[in-house]
Backbone bond lengths (Angstrom), bond angles and torsions (degrees), N, CA, C in turn:
res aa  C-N    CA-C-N  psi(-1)  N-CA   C-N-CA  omega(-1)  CA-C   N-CA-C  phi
1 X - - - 1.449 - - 1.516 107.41 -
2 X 1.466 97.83 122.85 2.023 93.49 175.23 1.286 99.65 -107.82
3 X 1.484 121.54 151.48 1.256 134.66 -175.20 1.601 91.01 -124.10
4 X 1.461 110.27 140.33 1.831 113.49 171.45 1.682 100.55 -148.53
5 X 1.571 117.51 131.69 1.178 120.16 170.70 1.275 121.14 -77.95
6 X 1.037 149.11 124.29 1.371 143.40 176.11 2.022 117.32 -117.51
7 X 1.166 118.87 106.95 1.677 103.36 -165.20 1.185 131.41 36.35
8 X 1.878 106.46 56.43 1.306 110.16 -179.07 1.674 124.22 74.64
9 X 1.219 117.53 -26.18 1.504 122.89 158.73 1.535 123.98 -77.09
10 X 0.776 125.22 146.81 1.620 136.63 -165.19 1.815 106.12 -120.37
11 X 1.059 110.64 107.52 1.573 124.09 155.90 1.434 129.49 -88.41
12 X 1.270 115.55 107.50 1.620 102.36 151.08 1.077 144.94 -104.38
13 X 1.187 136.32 133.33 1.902 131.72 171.93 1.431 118.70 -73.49
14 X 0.776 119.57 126.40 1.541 122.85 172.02 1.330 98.51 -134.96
15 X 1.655 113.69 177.38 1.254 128.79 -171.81 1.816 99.87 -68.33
16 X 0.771 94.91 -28.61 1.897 83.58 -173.22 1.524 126.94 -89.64
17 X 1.397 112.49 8.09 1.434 138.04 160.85 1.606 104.53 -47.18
18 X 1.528 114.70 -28.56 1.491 94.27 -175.89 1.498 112.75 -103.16
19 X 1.623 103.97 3.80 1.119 109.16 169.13 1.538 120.40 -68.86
20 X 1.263 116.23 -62.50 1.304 137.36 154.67 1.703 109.15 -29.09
21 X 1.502 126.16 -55.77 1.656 91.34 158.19 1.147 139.61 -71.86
22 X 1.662 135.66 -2.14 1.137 151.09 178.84 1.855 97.29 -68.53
23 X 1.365 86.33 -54.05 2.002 97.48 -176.08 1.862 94.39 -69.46
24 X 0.886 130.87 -42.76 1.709 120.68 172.02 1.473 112.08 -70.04
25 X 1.567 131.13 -12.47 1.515 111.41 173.13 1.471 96.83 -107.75
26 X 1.375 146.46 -8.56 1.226 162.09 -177.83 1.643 97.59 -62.81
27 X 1.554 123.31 -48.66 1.156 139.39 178.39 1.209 113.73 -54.39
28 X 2.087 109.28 -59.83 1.273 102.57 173.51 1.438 138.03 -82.61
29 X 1.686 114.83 13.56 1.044 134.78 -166.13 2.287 79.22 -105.86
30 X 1.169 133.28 -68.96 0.968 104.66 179.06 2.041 140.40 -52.43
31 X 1.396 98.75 -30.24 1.763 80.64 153.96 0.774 130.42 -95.55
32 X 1.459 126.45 17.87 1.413 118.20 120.51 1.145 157.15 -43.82
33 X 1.480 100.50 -21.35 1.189 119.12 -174.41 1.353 107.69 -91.10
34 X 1.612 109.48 -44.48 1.609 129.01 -163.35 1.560 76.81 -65.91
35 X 1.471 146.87 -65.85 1.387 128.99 -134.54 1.480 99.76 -61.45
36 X 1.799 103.39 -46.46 2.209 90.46 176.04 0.956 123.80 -63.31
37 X 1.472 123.27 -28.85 1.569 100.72 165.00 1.828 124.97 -74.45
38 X 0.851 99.65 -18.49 1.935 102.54 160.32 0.874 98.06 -57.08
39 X 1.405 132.37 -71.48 1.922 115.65 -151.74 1.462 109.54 -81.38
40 X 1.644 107.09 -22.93 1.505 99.26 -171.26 2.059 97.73 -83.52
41 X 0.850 136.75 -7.45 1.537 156.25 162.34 1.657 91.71 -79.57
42 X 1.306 150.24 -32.76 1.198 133.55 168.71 1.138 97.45 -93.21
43 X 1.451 151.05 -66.11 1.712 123.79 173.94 1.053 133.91 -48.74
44 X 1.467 122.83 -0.97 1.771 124.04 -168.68 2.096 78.67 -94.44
45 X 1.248 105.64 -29.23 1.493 110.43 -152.90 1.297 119.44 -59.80
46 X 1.694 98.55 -56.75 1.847 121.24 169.56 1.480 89.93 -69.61
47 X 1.249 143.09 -44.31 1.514 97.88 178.96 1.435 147.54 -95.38
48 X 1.430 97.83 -4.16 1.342 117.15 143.52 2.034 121.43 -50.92
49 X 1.583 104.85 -41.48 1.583 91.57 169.06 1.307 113.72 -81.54
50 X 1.442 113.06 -8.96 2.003 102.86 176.01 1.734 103.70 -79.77
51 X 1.622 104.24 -31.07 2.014 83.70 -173.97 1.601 105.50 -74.65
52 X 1.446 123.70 -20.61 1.606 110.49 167.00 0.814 131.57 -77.18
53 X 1.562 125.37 4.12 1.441 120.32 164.07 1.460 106.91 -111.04
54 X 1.617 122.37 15.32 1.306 101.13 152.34 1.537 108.90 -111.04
55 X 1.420 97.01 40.33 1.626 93.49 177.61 1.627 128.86 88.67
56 X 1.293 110.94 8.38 1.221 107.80 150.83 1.371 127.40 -70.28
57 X 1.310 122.85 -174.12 1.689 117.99 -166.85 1.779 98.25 -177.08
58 X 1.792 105.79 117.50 0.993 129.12 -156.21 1.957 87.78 -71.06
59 X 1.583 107.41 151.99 1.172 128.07 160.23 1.596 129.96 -83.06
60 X 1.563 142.51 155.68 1.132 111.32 150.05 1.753 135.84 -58.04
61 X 1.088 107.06 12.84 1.654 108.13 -163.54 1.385 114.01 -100.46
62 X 1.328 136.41 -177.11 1.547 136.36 176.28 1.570 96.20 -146.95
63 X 1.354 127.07 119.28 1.276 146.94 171.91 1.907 92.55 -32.82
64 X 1.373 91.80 141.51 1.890 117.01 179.65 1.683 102.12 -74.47
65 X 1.148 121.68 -29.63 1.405 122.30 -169.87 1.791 119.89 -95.78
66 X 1.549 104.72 -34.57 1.745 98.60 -169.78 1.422 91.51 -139.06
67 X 1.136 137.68 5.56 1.552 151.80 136.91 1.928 82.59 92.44
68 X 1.063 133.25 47.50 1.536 102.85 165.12 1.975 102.10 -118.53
69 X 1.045 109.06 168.45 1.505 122.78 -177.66 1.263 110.91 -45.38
70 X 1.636 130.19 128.98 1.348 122.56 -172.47 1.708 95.88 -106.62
71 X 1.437 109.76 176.70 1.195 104.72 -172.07 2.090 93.79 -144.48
72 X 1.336 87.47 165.51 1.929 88.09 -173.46 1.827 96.54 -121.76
73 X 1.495 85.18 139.87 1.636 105.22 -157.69 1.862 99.17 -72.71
74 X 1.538 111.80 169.44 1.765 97.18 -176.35 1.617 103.67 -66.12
75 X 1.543 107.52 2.00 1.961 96.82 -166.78 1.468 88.52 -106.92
76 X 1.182 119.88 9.17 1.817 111.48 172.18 1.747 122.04 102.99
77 X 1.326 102.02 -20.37 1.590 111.28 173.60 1.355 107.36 -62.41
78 X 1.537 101.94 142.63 1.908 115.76 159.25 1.498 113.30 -76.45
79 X 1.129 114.90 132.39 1.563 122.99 -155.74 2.200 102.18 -140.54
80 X 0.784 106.35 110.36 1.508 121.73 169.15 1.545 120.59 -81.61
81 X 1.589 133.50 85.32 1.070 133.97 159.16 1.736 123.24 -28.92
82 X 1.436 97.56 -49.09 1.746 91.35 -175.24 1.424 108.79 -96.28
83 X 1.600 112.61 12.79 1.672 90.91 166.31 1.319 102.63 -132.63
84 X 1.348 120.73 12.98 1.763 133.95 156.53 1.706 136.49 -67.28
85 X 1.429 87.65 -46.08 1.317 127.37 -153.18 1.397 122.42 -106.49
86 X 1.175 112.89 -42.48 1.408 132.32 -165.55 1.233 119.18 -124.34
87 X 1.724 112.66 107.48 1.153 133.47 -171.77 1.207 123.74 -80.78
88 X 1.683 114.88 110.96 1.535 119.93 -170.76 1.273 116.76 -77.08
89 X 1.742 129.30 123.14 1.283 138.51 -165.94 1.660 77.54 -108.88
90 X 1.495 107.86 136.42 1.641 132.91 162.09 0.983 96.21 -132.25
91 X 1.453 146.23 45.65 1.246 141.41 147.01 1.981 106.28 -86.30
């Protein structure tokens, strides 16, 4: 363990200092994450309002796979915008 004073403040290193940056890039690795689901939650969004204005019509249900509102096509099928439509980047 090194201890160093710096302007009256006191630092120490210990072995778990590198833990603590794992938990500080962990942070910036999650709004990262939150920003794709914003935009991909804004592209599921506009195209969810283009299939209701050609006449689709939302269900009570929420798709088994990406949990958002499914909707039934004008020929009667259950139809999933965010797992139809919307192309998942894992890059």
């Amino acid at each position: 363990m090194d201890i160093n004073q710096i302007h009256n403040h006191f630092s120490i290193k210990t072995d778990i200092d590198d833990d603590f940056k794992l938990i500080n890039d962990m942070s910036k690795e999650a709004s990262i994450i939150d920003e794709h689901r914003r935009l991909r939650d804004n592209e599921i969004t506009e195209k969810f309002d283009g299939y209701i204005r050609k006449g689709y019509s939302t269900i009570n249900d929420t798709c088994p796979v990406c949990s958002y509102i499914l909707l039934r096509t004008p020929a009667r099928q259950v139809f999933c915008v965010g797992c139809n439509e919307i192309k998942i980047d894992n890059s």
